[in-house]
C-alpha positions in Angstrom: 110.9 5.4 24.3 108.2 7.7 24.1 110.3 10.7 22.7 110.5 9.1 19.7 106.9 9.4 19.3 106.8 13.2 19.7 106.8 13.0 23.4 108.4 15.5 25.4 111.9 14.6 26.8 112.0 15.4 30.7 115.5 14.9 31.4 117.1 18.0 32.7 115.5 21.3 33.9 115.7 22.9 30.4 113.6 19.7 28.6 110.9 20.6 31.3 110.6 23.9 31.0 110.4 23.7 27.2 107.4 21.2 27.0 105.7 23.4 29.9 107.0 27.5 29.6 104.2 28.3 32.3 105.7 26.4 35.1 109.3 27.4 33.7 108.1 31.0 34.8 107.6 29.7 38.1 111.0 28.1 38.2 109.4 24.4 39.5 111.0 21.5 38.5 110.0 18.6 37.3 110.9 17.1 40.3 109.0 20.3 42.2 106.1 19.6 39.9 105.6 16.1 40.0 104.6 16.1 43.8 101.1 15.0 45.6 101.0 17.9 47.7 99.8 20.5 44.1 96.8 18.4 44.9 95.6 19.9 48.2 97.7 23.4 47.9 96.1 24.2 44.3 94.8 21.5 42.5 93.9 23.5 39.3 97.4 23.6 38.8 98.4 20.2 39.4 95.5 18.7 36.8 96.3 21.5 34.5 100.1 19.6 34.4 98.7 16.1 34.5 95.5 17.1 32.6 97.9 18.3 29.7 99.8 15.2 30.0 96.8 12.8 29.7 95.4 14.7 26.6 99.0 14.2 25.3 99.6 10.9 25.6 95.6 9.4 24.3 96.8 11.5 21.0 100.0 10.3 20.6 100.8 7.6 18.1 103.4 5.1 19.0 106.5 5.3 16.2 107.3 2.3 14.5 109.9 0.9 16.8 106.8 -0.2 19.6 105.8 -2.5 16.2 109.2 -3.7 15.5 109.5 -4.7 19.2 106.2 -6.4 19.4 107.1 -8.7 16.2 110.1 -9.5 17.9 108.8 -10.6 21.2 105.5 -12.8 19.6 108.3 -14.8 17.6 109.8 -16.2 20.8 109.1 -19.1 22.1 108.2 -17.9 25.6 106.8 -14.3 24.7 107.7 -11.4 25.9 107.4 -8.7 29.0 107.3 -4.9 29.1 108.7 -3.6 32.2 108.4 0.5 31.9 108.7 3.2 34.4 107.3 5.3 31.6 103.2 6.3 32.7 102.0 7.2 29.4 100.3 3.7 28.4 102.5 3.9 25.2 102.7 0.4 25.1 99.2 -0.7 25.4 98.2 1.6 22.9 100.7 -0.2 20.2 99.0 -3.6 21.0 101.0 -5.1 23.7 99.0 -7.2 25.9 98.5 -5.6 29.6 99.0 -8.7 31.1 102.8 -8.7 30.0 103.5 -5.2 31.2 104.8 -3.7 34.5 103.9 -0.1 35.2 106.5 0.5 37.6 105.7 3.7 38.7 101.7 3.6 37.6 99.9 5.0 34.8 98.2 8.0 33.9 95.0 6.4 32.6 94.3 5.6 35.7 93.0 7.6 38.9 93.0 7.0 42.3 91.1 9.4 45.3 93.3 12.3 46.5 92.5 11.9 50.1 92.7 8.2 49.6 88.9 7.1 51.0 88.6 3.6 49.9 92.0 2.2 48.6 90.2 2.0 45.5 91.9 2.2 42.0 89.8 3.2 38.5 90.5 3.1 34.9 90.2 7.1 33.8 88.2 6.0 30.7 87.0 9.5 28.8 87.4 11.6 31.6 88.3 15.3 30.4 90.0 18.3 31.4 89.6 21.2 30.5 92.7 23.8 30.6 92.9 27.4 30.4 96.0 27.5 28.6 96.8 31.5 29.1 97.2 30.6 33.1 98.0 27.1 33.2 94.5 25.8 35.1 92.4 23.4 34.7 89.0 24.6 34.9 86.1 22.7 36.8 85.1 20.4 37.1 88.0 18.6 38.4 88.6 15.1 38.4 86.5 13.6 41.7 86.8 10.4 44.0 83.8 8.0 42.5 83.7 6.9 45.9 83.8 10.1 48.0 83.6 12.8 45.5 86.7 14.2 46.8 89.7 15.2 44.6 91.0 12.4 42.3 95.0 12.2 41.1 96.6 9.9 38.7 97.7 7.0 39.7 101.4 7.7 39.5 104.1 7.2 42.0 105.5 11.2 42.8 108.1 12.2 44.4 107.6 12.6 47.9 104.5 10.3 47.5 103.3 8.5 50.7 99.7 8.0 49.0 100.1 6.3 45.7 98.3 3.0 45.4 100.5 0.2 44.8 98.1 -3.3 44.4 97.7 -2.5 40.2 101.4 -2.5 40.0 102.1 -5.0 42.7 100.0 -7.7 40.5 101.4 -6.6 37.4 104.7 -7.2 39.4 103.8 -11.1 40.5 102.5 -11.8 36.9 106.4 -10.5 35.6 108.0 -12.8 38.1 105.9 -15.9 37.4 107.0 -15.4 33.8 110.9 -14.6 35.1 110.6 -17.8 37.1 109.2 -20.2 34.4 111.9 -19.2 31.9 114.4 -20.1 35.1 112.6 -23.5 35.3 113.3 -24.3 31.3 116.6 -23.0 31.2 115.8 -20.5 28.6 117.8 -17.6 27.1 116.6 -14.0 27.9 117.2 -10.7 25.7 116.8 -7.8 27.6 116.5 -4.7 24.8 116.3 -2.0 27.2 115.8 1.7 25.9 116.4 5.0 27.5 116.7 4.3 30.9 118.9 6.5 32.5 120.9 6.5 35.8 119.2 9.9 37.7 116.3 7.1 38.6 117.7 3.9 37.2 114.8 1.5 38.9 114.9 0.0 34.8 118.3 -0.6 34.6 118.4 -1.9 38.2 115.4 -4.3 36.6 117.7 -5.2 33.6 120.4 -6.2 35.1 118.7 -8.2 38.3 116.7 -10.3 36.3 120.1 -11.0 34.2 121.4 -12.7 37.6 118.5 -15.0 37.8 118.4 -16.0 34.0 121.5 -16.3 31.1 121.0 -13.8 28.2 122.1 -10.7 26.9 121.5 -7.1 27.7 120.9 -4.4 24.8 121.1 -1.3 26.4 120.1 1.3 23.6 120.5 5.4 25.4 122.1 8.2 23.1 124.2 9.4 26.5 124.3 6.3 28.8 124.7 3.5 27.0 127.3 1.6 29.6 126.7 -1.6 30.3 128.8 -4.4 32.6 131.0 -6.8 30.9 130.2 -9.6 28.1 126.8 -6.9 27.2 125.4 -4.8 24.3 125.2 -0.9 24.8 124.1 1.1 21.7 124.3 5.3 21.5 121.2 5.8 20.1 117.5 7.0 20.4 115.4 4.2 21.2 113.6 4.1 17.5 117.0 4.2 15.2 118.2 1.3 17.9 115.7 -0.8 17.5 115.6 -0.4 13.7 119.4 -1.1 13.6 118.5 -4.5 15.9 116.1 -5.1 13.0 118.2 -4.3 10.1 121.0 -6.5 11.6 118.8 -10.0 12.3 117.8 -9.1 8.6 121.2 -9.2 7.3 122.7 -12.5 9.3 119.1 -14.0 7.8 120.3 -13.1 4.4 123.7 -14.8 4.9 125.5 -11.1 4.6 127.3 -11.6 7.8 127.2 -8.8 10.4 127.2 -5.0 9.0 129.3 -2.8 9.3 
């Protein structure tokens, strides 16, 4: 969803390594790179990668297809939920409601203590980081624990991550299946637009298509390479911003009586 935006694209060794040549001279994966332990072996590094990241995403402006899908969702009856595995805060930042979303695996703008001291969870607000960009470090101070003043992380689910703090995304979790559960109860119809959610860690399309079992709908399943979908759904080959403007231009066209486009 995000690439759309200007975001870097992540999938594949060769996506990483362009957004971030320094660690691509190291020959870390994302995978490599997106681990807890950076945090205690050399933690400039790891907030000079998340650091970077943060910076990134509080300047990036959400493209025109977070507004077209916001429209879309305050028009129906029961509203709408964002379930994203994306960390960015993308979607908060284009006016959707925080109390519709699901952070599956945790946000950026949010911190948590390194050595996990008080089980505590805080909103980043204007914290900084300052990078050295020849080297790749971030430069002290550091993130710190406003409980222990050890070092602070993100609030993201790694890989490899026994640590990460759950409870945000466990109550954003309840709140989406109170909502799931009171469109059972009314029998309501459910669209699920999903949009570039691939296979390698398909926890969204898992999402997509469970919820689908407990509620009648459709699935739109927009990906420019994996756009399968089971029987009787919708899969479009596109990026997520040309599918959702092609959603869009087709509701505009049955509203005009021109029948479905070509």
């Amino acid at each position: 969803m995000g690439v759309d935006s200007g975001l870097p694209d992540f999938r594949g060794a060769q996506g990483f390594w362009r957004a971030y040549p320094a660690i691509a001279k190291m020959g870390l994966s994302f995978e490599e790179m997106a681990n807890p332990a950076w945090f205690t072996e050399n933690p400039s590094l790891a907030w000079a990668f998340y650091g970077h990241r943060l910076d990134l995403y509080r300047s990036t402006v959400p493209h025109a297809g977070f507004a077209q899908l916001l429209e879309i969702g305050r028009s129906k009856a029961h509203g709408y939920f964002v379930f994203t595995s994306n960390v960015d805060g993308q979607f908060q930042k284009a006016g959707f409601s925080p109390e519709h979303i699901v952070e599956c695996h945790g946000s950026i703008h949010h911190f948590q203590c390194a050595a996990s001291c008080a089980g505590e969870i805080w909103d980043a607000g204007n914290e900084l980081v300052t990078i050295e960009e020849a080297s790749f470090r971030a430069l002290e101070p550091l993130p710190r624990c406003r409980n222990c003043s050890a070092l602070a992380r993100p609030n993201i689910l790694m890989f490899g991550d026994w640590s990460w703090l759950s409870q945000r995304t466990e109550a954003q979790e309840r709140r989406f299946s109170e909502w799931v559960a009171r469109l059972a109860e009314c029998f309501a119809k459910l669209a699920v637009i999903e949009l570039g959610a691939g296979s390698a860690i398909p926890t969204v399309r898992h999402a997509s298509e469970r919820v689908l079992k407990t509620l009648s709908g459709t699935l739109i399943r927009i990906n420019p390479r994996e756009h399968h979908v089971p029987s009787g759904q919708i899969g479009l080959p596109f990026g997520a911003a040309e599918g959702i403007q092609r959603i869009c231009d087709f509701a505009d066209d049955i509203a005009g009586g021109s029948g479905s486009p070509a």
